[in-house]
C-alpha positions in Angstrom: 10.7 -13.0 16.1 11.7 -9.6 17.2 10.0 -10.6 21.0 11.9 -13.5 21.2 15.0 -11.9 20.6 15.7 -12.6 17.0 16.8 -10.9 13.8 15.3 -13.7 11.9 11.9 -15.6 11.6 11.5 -19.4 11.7 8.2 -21.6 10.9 6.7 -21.1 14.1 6.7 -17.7 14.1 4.6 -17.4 10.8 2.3 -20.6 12.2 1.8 -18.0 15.2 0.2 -15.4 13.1 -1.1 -17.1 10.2 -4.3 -17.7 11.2 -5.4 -13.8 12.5 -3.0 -12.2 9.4 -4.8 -14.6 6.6 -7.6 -15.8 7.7 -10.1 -12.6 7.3 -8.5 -11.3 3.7 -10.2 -15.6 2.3 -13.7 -14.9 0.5 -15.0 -18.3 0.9 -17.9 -19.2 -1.7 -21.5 -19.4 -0.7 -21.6 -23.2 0.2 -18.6 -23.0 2.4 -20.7 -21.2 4.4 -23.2 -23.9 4.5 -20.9 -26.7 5.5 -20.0 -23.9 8.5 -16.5 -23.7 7.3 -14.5 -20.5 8.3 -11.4 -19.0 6.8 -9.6 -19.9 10.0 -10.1 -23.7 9.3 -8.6 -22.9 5.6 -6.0 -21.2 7.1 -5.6 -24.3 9.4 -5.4 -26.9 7.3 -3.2 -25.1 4.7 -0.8 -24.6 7.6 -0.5 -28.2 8.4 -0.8 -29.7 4.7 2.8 -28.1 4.4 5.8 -29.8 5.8 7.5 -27.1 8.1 11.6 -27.3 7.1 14.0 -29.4 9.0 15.8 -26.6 11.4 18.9 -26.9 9.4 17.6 -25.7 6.5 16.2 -22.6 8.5 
């Protein structure tokens, strides 16, 4: 936010550094592993399972 010139964060800024912020502090079980998921896909596909708010509401 701050390098774009804002005071304020909107969805796109926390999609930006979800994945590299969350994705390493997951402890996926054993067969997770297996199926060659990463915490980066989790982070992924919690990121677009939630409806990001209409601007207005921002």
């Amino acid at each position: 936010a701050a390098l774009a010139g804002r005071d304020f964060v909107v969805p796109e800024d926390v999609k930006a550094i979800a994945v590299p912020a969350l994705a390493h502090r997951l402890t996926l079980r054993p067969e997770l592993w297996v199926q060659r998921i990463r915490g980066e896909d989790v982070v992924v596909e919690a990121l677009e399972s939630v409806p990001t708010p209409p601007a207005e509401d921002v």
